[in-house]
C-alpha positions in Angstrom: 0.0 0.0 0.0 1.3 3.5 -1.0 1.4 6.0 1.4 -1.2 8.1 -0.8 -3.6 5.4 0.3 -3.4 5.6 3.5 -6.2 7.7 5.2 -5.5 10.9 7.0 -5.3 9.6 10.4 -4.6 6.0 11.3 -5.0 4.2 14.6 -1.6 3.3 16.6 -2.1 0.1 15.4 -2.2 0.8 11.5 0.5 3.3 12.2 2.8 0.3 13.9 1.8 -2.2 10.8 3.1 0.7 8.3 6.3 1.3 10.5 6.9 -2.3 11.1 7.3 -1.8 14.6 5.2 -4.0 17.2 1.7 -2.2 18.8 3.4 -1.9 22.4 6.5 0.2 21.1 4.0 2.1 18.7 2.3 3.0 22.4 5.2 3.5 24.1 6.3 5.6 21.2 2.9 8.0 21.3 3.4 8.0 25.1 6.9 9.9 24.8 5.8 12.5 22.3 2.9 13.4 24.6 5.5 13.4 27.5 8.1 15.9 25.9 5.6 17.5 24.2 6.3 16.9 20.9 10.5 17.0 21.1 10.7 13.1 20.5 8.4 10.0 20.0 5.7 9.2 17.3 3.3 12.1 16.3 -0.2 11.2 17.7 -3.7 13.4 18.1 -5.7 13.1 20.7 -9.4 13.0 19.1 -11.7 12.4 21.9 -10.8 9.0 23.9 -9.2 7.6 20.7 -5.2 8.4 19.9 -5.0 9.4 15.8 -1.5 8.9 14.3 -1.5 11.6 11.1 -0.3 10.6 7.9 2.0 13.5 7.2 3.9 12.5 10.2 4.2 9.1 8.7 5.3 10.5 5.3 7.5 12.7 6.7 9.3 10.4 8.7 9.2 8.3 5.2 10.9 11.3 3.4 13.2 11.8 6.1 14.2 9.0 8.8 15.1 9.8 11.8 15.1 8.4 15.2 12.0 8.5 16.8 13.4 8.3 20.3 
């Protein structure tokens, strides 16, 4: 699946399966960029009770790789 495809916002799970990295560091991940407000971690939205992963921060850790911790 392409990138393009992929819908604006995608669960923690989807974002794992698309980052090939397991559903509890995925969580963990979320957790740290909540914690240092944005400095490190993966890029999540809080929408409600549910946690959105947005696909630009997907695509731009696509078009440039970096560490996420």
């Amino acid at each position: 699946m392409a990138l393009d495809d992929l819908p604006e916002f995608l669960t923690v799970e989807e974002a794992a399966a698309v980052l090939r990295i397991g559903r509890t560091s995925a969580y963990l991940l979320t957790q740290r960029w909540r914690h240092t407000r944005g400095e490190s971690g993966l890029p999540v939205q809080r929408l409600g009770r549910l946690l959105r992963v947005p696909r630009s921060a997907i695509e731009r850790m696509a078009v440039s790789p970096g560490d996420l911790a």
